[in-house]
MDTraj code that builds the backbone (N, CA, C; nanometers):
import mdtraj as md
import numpy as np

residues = "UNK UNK UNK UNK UNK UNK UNK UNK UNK UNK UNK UNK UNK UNK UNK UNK UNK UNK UNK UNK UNK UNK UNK UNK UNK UNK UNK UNK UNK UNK UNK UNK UNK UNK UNK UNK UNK UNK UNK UNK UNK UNK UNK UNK UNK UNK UNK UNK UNK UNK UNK UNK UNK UNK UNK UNK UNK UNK UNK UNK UNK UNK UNK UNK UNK UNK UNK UNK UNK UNK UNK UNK UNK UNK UNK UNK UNK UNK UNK UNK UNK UNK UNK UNK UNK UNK UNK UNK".split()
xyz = np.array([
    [0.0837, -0.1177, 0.0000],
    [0.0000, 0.0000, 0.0000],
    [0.0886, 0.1246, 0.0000],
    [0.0569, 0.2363, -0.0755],
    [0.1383, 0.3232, -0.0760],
    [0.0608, 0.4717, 0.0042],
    [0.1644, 0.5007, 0.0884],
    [0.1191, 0.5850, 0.1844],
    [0.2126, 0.7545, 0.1707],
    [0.1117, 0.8397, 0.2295],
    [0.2196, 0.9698, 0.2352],
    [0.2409, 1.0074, 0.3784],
    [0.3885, 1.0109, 0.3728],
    [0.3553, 1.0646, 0.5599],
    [0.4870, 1.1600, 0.5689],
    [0.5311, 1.1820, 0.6600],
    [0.6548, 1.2687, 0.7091],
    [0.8055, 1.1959, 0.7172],
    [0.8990, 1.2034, 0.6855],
    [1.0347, 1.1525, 0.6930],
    [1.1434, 1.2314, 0.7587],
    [1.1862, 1.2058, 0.8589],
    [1.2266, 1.3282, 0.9503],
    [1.3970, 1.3162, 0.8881],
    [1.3952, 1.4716, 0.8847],
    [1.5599, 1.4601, 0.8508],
    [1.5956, 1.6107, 0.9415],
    [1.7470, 1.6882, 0.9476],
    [1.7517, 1.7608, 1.0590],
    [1.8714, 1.6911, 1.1553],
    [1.9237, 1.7864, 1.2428],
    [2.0278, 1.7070, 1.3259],
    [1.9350, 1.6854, 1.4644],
    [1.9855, 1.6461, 1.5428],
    [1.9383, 1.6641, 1.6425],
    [1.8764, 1.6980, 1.7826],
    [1.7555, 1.7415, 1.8198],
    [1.7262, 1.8524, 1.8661],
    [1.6688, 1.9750, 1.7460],
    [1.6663, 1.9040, 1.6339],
    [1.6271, 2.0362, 1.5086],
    [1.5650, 1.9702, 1.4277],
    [1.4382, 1.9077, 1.4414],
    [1.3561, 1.8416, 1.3398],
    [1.2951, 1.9021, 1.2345],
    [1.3226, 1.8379, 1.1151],
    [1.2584, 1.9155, 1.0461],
    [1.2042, 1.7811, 0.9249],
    [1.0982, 1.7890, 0.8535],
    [0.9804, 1.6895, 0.8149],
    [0.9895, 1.6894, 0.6817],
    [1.0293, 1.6010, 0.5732],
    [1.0208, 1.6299, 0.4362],
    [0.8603, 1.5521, 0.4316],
    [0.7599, 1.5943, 0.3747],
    [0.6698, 1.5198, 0.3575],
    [0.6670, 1.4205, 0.1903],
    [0.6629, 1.2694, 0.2219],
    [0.6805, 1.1988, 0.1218],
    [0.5810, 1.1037, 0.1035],
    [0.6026, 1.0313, 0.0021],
    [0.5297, 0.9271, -0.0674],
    [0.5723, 0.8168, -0.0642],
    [0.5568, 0.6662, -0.0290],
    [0.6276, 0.5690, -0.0186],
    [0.5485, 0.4296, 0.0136],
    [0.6134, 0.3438, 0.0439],
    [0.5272, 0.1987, 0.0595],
    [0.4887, 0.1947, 0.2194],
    [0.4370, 0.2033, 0.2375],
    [0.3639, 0.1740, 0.3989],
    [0.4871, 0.0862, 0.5072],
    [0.5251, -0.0497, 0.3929],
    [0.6431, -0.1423, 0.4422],
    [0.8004, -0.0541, 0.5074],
    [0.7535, 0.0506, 0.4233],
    [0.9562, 0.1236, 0.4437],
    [0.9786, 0.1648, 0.5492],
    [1.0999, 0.1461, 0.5494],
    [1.1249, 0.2002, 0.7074],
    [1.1369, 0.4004, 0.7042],
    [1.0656, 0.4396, 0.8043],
    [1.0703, 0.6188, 0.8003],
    [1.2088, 0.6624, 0.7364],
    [1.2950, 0.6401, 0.7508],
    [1.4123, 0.7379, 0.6904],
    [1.4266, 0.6060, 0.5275],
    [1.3910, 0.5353, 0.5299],
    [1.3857, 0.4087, 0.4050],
    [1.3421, 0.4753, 0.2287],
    [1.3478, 0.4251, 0.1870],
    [1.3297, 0.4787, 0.0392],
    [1.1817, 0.5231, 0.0384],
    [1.1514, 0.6101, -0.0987],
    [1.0395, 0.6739, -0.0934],
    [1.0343, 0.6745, -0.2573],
    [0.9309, 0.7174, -0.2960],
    [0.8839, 0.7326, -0.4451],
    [0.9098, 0.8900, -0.4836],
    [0.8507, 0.9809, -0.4264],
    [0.8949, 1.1265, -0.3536],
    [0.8387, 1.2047, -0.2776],
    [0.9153, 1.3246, -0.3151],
    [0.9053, 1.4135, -0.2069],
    [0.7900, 1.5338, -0.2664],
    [0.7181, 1.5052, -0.1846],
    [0.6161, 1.6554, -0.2508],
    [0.5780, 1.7643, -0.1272],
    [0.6842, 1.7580, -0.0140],
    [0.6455, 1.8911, 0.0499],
    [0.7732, 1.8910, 0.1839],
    [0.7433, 2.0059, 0.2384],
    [0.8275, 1.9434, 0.3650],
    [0.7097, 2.0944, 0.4576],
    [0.7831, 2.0623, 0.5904],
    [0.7027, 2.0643, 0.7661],
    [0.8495, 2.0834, 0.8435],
    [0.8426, 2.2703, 0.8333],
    [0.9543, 2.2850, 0.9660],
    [0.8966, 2.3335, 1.0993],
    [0.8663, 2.2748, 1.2198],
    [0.7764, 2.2732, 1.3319],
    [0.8665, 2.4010, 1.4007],
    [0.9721, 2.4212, 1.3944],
    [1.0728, 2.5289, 1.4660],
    [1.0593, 2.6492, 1.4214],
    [0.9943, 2.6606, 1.2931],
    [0.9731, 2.8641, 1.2797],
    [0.8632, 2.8804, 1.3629],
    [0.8320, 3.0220, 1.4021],
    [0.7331, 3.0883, 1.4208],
    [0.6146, 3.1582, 1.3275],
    [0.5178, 3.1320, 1.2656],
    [0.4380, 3.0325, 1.2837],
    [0.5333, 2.8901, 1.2203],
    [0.4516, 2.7614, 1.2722],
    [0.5575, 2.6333, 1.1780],
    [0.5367, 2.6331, 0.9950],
    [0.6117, 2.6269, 0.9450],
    [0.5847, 2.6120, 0.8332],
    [0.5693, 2.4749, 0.7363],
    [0.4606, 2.4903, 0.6593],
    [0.4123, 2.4162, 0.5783],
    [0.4346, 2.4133, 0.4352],
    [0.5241, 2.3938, 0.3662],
    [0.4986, 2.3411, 0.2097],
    [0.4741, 2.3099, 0.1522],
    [0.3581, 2.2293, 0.0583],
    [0.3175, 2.1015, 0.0139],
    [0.2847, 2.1612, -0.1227],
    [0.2991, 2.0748, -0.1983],
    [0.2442, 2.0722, -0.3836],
    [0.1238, 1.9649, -0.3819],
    [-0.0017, 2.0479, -0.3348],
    [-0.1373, 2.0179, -0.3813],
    [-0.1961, 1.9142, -0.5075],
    [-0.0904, 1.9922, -0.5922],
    [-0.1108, 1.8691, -0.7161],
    [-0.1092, 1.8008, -0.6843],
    [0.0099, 1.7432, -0.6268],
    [0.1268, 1.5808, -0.6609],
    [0.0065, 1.5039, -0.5379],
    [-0.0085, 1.6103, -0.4235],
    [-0.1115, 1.5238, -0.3132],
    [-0.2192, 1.4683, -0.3558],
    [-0.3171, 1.5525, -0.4491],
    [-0.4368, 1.4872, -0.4922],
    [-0.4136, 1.3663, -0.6161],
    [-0.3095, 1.4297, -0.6784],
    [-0.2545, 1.2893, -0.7476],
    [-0.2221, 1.1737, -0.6948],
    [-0.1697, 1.1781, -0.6104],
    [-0.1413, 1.0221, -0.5227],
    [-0.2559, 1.0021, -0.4402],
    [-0.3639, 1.0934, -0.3768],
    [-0.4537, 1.0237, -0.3265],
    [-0.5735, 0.9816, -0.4195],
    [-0.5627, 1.0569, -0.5699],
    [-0.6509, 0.9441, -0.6892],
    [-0.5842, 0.8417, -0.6828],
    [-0.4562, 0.7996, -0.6404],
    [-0.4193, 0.6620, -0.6838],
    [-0.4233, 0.5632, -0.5786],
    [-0.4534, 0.6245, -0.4813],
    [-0.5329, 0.5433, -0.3645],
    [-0.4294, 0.5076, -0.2614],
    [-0.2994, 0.6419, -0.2807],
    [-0.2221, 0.6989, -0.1925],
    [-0.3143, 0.7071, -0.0335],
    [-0.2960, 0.6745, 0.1201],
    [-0.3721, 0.7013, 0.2297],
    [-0.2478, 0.8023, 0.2918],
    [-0.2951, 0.9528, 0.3276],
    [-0.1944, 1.0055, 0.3857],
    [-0.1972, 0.9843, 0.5593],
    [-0.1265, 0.9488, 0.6046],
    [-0.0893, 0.9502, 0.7690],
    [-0.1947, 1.0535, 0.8846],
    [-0.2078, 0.9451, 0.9630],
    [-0.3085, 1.0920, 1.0571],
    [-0.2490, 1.2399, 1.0957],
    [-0.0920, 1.2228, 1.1560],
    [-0.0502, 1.3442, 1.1523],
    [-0.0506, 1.4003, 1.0486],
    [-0.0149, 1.3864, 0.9340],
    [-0.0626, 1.4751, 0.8003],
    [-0.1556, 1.4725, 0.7578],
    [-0.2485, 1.4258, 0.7399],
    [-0.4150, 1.4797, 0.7593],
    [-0.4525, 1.6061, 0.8394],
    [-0.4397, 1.6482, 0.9165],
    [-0.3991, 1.7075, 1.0481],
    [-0.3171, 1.8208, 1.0131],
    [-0.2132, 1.8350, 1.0023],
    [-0.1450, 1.9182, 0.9760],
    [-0.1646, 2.0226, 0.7903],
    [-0.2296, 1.9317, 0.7366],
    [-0.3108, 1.9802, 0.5758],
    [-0.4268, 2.0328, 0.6119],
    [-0.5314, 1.9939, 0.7265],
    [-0.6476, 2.0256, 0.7493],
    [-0.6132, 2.1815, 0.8159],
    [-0.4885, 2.1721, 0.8841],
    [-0.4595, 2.2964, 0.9602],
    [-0.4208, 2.4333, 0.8856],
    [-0.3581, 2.3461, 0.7916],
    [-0.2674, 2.4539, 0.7020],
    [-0.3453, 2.5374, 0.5858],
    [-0.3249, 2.6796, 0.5957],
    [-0.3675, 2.7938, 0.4931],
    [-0.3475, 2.7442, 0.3849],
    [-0.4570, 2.7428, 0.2817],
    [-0.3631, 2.7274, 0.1258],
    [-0.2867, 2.8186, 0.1079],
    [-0.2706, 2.9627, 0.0930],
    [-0.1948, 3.0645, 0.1018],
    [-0.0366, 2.9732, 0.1437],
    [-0.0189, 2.9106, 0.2460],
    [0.1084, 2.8574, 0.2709],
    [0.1467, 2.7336, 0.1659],
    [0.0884, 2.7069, 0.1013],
    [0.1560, 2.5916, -0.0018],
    [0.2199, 2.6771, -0.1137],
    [0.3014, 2.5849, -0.1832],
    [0.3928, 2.5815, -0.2805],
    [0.2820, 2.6201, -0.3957],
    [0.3482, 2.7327, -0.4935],
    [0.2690, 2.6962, -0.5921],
    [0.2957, 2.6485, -0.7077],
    [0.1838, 2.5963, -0.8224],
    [0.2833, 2.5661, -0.8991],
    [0.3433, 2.6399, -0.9937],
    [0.4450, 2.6104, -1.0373],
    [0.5407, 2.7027, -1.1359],
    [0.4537, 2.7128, -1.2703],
    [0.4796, 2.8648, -1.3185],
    [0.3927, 2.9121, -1.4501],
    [0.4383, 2.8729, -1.5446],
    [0.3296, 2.8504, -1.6335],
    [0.3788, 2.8113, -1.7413],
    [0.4707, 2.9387, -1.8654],
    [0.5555, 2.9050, -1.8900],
    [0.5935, 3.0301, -1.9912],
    [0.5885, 3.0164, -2.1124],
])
top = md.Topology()
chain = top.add_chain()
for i, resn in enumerate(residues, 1):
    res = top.add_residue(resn, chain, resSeq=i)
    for name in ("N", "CA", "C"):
        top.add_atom(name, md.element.get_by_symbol(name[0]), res)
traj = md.Trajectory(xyz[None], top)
């Protein structure tokens, strides 16, 4: 089953969240398919990134995203996402 959830990278004591795409089986820091956002909990407000596209694309494909990221998307401004790049 392929799932989206958070992959923590950061030293320690300084977490910071790439949000990814991957097999449910992998281990958290383990391979991934990709990366479509990241979650730094340490700014003031925390910040959120995510590419909307790539999310609704993997959840047509029957992608299940993680409760903490459910959660943290439900929380988050669209105003704070990534947008996508124009076409020229």
């Amino acid at each position: 089953m392929v799932v989206i959830r958070m992959r923590r990278a950061g030293s320690k004591n300084r977490p910071f969240f790439r949000i990814v795409v991957t097999e449910s089986a992998a281990a958290r820091e383990g391979r991934f398919i990709e990366i479509i956002g990241h979650y730094n909990p340490r700014t003031k407000p925390e910040t959120l990134t995510l590419d909307r596209e790539r999310l609704a694309h993997w959840v047509s494909k029957g992608a299940q995203p993680s409760d903490t990221l459910r959660t943290l998307i439900a929380r988050a401004p669209v105003a704070a996402d990534a947008a996508a790049p124009a076409a020229q």
